[in-house]
N, C-alpha and C positions, 0 to 999 in steps of 0.2 A: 863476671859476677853480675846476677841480676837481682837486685833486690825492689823490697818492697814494703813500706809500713804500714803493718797492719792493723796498731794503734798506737796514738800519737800524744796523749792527753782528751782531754774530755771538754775544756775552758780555753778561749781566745785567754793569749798575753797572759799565762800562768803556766811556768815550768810542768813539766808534766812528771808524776810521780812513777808512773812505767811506761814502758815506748817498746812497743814488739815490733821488734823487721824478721821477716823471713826472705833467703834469698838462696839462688842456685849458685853453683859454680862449677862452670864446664871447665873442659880444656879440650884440648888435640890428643890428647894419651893420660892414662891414668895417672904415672908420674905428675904430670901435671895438673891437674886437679888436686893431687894430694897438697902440692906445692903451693898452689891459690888455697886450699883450705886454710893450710897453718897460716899464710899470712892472714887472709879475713880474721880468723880468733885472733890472732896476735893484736890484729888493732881494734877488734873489739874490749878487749881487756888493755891493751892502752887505755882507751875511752873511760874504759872505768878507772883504773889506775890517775886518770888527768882530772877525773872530777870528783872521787872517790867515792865513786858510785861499784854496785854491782852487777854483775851480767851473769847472768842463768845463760852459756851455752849448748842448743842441744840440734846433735849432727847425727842428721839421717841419712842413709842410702840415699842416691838421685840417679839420674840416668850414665849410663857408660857412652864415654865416646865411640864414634860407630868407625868401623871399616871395611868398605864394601869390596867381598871377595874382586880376584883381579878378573881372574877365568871370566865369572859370568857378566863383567862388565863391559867385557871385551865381545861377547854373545851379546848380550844387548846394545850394545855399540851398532854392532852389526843390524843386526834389524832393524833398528830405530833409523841408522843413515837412510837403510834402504827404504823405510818406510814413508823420512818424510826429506831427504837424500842430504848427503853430506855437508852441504854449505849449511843446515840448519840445527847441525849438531854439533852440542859440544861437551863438554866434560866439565862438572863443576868436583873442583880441589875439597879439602876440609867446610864444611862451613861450619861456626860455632856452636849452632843448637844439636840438639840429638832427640831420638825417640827411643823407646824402647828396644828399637831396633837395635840401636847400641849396646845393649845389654846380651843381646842375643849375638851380635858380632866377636863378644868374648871369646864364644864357645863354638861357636861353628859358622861358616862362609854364608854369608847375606848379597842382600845389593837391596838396596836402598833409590832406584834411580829415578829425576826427574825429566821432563819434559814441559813445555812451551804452556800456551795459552792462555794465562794469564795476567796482571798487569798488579801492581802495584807491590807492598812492601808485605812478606808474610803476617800472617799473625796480625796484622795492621787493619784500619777500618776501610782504607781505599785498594784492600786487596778483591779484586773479583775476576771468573774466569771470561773472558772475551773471545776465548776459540774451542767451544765447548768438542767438536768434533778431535781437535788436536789435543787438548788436555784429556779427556777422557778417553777416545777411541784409539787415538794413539799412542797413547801410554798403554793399555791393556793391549792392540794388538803386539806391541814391540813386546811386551812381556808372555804373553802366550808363544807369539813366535819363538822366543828363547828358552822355553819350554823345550819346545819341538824339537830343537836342535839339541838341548842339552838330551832327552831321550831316545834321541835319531841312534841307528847301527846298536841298539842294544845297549842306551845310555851313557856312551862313550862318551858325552861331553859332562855328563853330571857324575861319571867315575873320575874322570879328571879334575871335576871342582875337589872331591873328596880326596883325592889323590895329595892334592898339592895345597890342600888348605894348612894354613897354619895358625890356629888361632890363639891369642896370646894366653888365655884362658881354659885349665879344664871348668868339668862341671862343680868338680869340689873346690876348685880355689878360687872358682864364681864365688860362690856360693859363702865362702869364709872371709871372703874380702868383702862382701856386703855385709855380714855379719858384724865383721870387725869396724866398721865406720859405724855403726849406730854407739852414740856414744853423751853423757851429759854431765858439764863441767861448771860449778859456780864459782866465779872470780869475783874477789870483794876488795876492791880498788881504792 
């Protein structure tokens, strides 16, 4: 859960008569997401229910967790070792946040992958890139080169992503599962 107030009162040392927070809530799998939602509203309406106050909840679509086909990660595997060799590669697991990408992961085989060169905390003020040749040039070539192999012999590597993807998601139960989470509840506490 990431949140944030987006207003908090208007006067130092005077209760405030409305308080907006807006916040995300990832997970590792949609199960789970569903599972962090209901808690957050649940102890949002605590909150009111404990001060009997009321809370306007309203739940929008956000991003899907992402999962990077195996096929192409295992082609870009390949190329990236080679490109910048083995001892400098590795594989990073789940990590919390997601992009769009995730949504697209629902419905058909992605990859998502990163590479080196730069230093600090994402999204943070001390993130910057310090190996401009490695962050840019070598992310693009490892990604062009797995191109090539996935269209090499008559696209035998990119019939095989298609072959054996399985994504948890058709297009219409994308589609209806985003639908169904737009939703807005007043609890009067």
């Amino acid at each position: 859960m990431h949140p944030i107030i987006t207003h908090g009162g208007s006067q130092v040392n005077v209760i405030p008569g409305e308080v907006r927070l807006e916040t995300y809530v990832r997970g590792r799998n949609v199960e789970a997401i569903l599972d962090a939602n209901k808690k957050v509203d649940r102890a949002f309406r605590a909150g009111a229910l404990a001060l009997g106050a009321k809370v306007e909840i309203e739940t929008l679509p956000g991003y899907m967790p992402m999962t990077c086909d195996t096929s192409m990660a295992r082609l870009y595997r390949d190329n990236a070792a080679a490109l910048v060799g083995a001892e400098h590669y590795r594989e990073i697991g789940h990590r919390t946040g997601s992009t769009d990408m995730g949504d697209l992961s629902m419905v058909m085989p992605v990859l998502h992958p990163y590479m080196g060169g730069a230093t600090g905390s994402g999204h943070g003020a001390d993130y910057q890139i310090v190996d401009q040749t490695l962050a840019y040039l070598g992310t693009a070539k490892a990604l062009a080169s797995m191109v090539v192999d996935l269209l090499a012999d008559g696209a035998t590597g990119a019939r095989e992503v298609l072959k054996s993807a399985r994504p948890p998601m058709t297009r219409e139960q994308y589609l209806s599962f985003q639908r169904g989470i737009a939703r807005r509840e007043v609890y009067e506490g």
